[in-house]
N, C-alpha and C positions, 0 to 999 in steps of 0.2 A: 443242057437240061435233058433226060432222060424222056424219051418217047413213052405216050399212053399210048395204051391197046384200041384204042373207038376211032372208029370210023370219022365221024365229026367232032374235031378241036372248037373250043371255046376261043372267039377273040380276047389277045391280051393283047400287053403292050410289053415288049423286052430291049431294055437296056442295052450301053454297049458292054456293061461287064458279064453281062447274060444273068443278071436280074431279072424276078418277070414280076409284073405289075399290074393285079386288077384290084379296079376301082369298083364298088359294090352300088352304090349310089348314082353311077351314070349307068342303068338299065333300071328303067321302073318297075317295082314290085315293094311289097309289105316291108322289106328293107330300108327302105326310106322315109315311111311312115314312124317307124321305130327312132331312124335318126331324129330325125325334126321333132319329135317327144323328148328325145334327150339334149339337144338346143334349145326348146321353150323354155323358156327363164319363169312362165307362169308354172307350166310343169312337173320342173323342176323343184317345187318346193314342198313333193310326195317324195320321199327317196324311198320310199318302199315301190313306186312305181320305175323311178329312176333303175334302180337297181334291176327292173323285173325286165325293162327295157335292153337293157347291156347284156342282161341273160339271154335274151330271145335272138339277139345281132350276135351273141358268141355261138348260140344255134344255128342261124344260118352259117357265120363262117365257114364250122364245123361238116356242113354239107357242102359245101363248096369248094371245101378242103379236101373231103374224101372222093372227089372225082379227078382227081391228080394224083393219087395212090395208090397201088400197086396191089390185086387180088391174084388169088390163085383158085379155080374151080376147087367144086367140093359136092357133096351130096348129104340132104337130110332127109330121113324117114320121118315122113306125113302119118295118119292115120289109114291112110289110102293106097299106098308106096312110097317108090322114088321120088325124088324131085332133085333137078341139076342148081346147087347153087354157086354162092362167090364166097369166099371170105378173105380178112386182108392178111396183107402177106407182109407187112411193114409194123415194126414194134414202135408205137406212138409215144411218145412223152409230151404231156404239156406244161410247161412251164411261164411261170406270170408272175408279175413286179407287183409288187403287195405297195398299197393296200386296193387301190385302185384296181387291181386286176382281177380282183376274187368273183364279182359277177359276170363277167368275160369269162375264166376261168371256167367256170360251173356251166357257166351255159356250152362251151366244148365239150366238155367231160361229160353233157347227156347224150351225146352223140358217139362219142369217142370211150365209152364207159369202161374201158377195157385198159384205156389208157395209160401208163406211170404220171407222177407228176411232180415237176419241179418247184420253188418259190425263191423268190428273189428280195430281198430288202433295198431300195436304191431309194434313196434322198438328195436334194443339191444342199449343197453347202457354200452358202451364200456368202460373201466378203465383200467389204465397206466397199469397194468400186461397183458395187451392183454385179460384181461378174461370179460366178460361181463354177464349183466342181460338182462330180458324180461320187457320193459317197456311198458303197455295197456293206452294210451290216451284217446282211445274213444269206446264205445260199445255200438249199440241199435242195436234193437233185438223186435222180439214181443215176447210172453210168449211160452218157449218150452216144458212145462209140459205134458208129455203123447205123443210128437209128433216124427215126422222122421225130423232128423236134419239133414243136408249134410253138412260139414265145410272144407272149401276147402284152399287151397295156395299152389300156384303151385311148390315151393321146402321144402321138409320138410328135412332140413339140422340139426340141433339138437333135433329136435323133440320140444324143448321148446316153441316155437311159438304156436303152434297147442296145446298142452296140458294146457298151460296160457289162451287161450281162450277161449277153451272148460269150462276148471274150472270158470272164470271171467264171459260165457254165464250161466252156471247151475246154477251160485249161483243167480246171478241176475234174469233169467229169469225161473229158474224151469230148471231141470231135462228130458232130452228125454227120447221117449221110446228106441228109436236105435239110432245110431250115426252112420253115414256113413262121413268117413275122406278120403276126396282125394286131393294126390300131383301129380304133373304129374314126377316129379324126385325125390327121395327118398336117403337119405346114410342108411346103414345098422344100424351103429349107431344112427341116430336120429329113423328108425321106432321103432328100439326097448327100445330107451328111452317113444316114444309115445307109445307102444302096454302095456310096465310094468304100463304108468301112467291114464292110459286112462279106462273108465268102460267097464265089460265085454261083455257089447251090442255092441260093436264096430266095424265095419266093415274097413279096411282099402283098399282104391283104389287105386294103382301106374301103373304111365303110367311106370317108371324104377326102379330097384333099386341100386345105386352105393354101389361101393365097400366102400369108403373112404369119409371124411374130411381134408383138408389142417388144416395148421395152423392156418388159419384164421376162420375156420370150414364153407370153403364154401364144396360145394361135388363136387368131382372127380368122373369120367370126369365131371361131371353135365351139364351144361349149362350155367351159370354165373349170373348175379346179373338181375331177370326175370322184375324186377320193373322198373329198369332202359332200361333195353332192349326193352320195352314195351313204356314208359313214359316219355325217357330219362334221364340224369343222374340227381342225387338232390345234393344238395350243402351238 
């Protein structure tokens, strides 16, 4: 992983394939409050508040993002004079799994507003054994060669969604230099199906991370089907 310029690093937690891993939800702050409104099953039966929730946790990401990013000094004329400032020095793309990803999405891109952005169509395609594939419909994207990519959806439950993307974005549009992958709920088994498939530039962002998958391989406790909760249910 490439070195930041500050004096004081942030505790993470990095893998052996030098993945790095912070959890957003084991430090207390207004991030948490946010999740447990998008968990409340009572809550949840505003999706205009749902929605407005996922926007405000893709705002935090978004800053928590940008303190692992690369600036270059600069200078802006005040009213008054000079002033020393930063600006970034890393061309951002974000990119996000539809449908479920567009308030995640939006809440980066007030932060990031400079950003390009990519969108992803993925659905499973389910067969009589209960076991299913990752099917990608749609993909555009601008060119990610050399760039900071952010590729978001906000449950990463088998990890397979997130990993098909990624692979379906790099071949098509080029290669990042870093990958920043943020869920806002995690199963343990999908981050680590995504941390073995995923390149070793990889940063992963979880607002949680569950213990489990059902049989259905939603995640326990998780928060339930976020697309729906969001956009209401599809046929």
């Amino acid at each position: 992983m490439r070195q930041r310029s500050y004096d004081i690093l942030p505790t993470y937690f990095y893998e052996p394939n030098c993945c790095m891993l912070k959890i957003l939800s084991e430090q207390a702050s207004v991030f948490s409050l946010f999740l447990s409104e998008l968990r409340d099953v009572h809550i949840q039966k505003d999706p205009f508040r749902f929605r407005r929730n996922l926007e405000r946790i893709g705002e935090i990401f978004a800053y928590e993002i940008s303190r692992e990013l690369r600036y270059i000094p600069c200078e802006v004329e005040t009213p008054l004079g000079i002033a020393s400032a930063l600006k970034l020095a890393e061309e951002v793309v974000i990119a996000s799994v539809l449908r479920a990803g567009l308030p995640l999405h939006h809440g980066l891109l007030q932060f990031f507003d400079k950003a390009q952005n990519g969108f992803i169509a993925a659905y499973r395609k389910h067969h009589k054994d209960n076991s299913f594939e990752i099917r990608l419909e749609y993909v555009s994207s601008p060119l990610l060669t050399g760039k900071t990519l952010i590729l978001c959806d906000p449950m990463l439950a088998t990890g397979q969604s997130m990993v098909e993307s990624y692979r379906a974005l790099s071949e098509r549009m080029g290669r990042p230099e870093i990958t920043h992958v943020v869920a806002v709920v995690a199963s343990e088994e999908g981050y680590n199906y995504a941390r073995r498939h995923m390149p070793e530039n990889t940063m992963f962002w979880l607002g949680a991370l569950d213990p489990e998958l059902n049989a259905k391989s939603y995640i326990v406790p998780g928060l339930g089907d976020a697309g729906d909760l969001a956009y209401g249910q599809k046929d």
